[in-house]
VOSETOR-410099 format. One line per field, with one value per residue (C-alpha): residue number from 1; x, y, z. Coordinates in nm, 2 decimals. Example, Ala and Ser with C-alpha at 12.3 -4.5 7.8 and 13.67 -1.06 7.14 Angstrom:
// residues 2
nr <- (1;2)
px <- (1.23;1.37)
py <- (-0.45;-0.11)
pz <- (0.78;0.71)
END
This chain:
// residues 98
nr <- (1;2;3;4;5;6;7;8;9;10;11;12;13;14;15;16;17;18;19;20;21;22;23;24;25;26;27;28;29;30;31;32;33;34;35;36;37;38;39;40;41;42;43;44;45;46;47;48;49;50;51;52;53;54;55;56;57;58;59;60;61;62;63;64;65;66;67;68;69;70;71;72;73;74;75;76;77;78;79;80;81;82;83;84;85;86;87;88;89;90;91;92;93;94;95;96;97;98)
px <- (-1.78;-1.78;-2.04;-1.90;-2.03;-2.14;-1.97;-1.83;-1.58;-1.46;-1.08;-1.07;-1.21;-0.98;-0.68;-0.79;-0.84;-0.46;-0.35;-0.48;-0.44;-0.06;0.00;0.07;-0.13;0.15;0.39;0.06;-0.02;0.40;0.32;-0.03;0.14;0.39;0.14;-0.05;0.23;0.29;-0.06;-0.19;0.14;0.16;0.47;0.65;0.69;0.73;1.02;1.21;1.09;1.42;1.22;0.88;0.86;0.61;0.73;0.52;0.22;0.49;0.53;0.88;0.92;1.30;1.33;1.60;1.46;1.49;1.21;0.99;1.03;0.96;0.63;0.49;0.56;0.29;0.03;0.15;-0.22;-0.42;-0.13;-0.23;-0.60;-0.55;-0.37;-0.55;-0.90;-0.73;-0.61;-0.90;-0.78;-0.62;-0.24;-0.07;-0.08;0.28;0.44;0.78;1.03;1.37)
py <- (-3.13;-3.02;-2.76;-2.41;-2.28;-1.92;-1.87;-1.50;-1.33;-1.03;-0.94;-0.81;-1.16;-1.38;-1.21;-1.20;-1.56;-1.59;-1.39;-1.57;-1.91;-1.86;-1.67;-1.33;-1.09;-0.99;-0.91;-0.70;-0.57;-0.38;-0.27;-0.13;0.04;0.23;0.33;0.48;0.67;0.82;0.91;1.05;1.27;1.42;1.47;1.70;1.43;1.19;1.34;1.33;0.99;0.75;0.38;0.26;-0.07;-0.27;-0.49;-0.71;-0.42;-0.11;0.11;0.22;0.58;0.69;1.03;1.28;1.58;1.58;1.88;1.71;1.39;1.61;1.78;1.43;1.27;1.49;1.30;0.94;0.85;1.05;0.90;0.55;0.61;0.76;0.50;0.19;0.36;0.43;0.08;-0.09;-0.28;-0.22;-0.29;-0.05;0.00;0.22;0.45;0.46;0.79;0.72)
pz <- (-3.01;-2.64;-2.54;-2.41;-2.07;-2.03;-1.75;-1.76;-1.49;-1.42;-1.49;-1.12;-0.98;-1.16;-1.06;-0.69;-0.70;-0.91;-0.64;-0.31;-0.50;-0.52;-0.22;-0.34;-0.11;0.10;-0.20;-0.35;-0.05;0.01;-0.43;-0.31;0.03;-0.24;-0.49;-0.21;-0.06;-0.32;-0.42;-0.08;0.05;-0.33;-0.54;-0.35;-0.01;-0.28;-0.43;-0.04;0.02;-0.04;0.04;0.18;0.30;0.48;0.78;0.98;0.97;1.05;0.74;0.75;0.50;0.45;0.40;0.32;0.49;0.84;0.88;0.64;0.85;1.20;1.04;0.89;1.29;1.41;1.24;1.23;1.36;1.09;0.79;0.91;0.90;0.55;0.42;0.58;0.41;0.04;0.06;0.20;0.47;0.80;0.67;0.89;1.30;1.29;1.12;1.13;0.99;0.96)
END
């Protein structure tokens, strides 16, 4: 009878070791990006916002108002810095509005 080891892990740290192990951070990274969009600008931006993609560190949001996406351009900068501290990692350097 083979002995058991005590070893215990968290949830959290086995799936970050899944994760880095088979090369999913970047696909995690675009999920986290959404969930965050939608989280920080609030349902009602959220409700205008058609896509949100990540593309080589440019966060590209489709909207469907065109005065939503003119007040939201004045503060590209302070949405970044938001964004890159909820998600804990510096993800984004541009915004773009389309």
């Amino acid at each position: 009878m083979s002995k058991r080891e005590n070893d215990s892990f968290s949830v959290k740290d086995l799936m970050q070791s899944f994760i880095k192990e088979n090369n999913l951070s970047k696909g995690m990274q675009k999920i986290k990006v959404e969930e965050t969009w939608a989280k920080m600008m609030g349902p009602g931006v959220a409700t205008h916002t058609t896509s949100v993609k990540l593309q080589n560190k440019t966060l590209v949001i489709q909207l469907t108002s065109s005065v939503l996406r003119e007040e939201l351009s004045y503060g590209k900068d302070k949405i970044i810095k938001m964004m890159n501290e909820e998600i804990g990692e510096d993800v984004i350097s541009k915004l773009m509005l389309v």
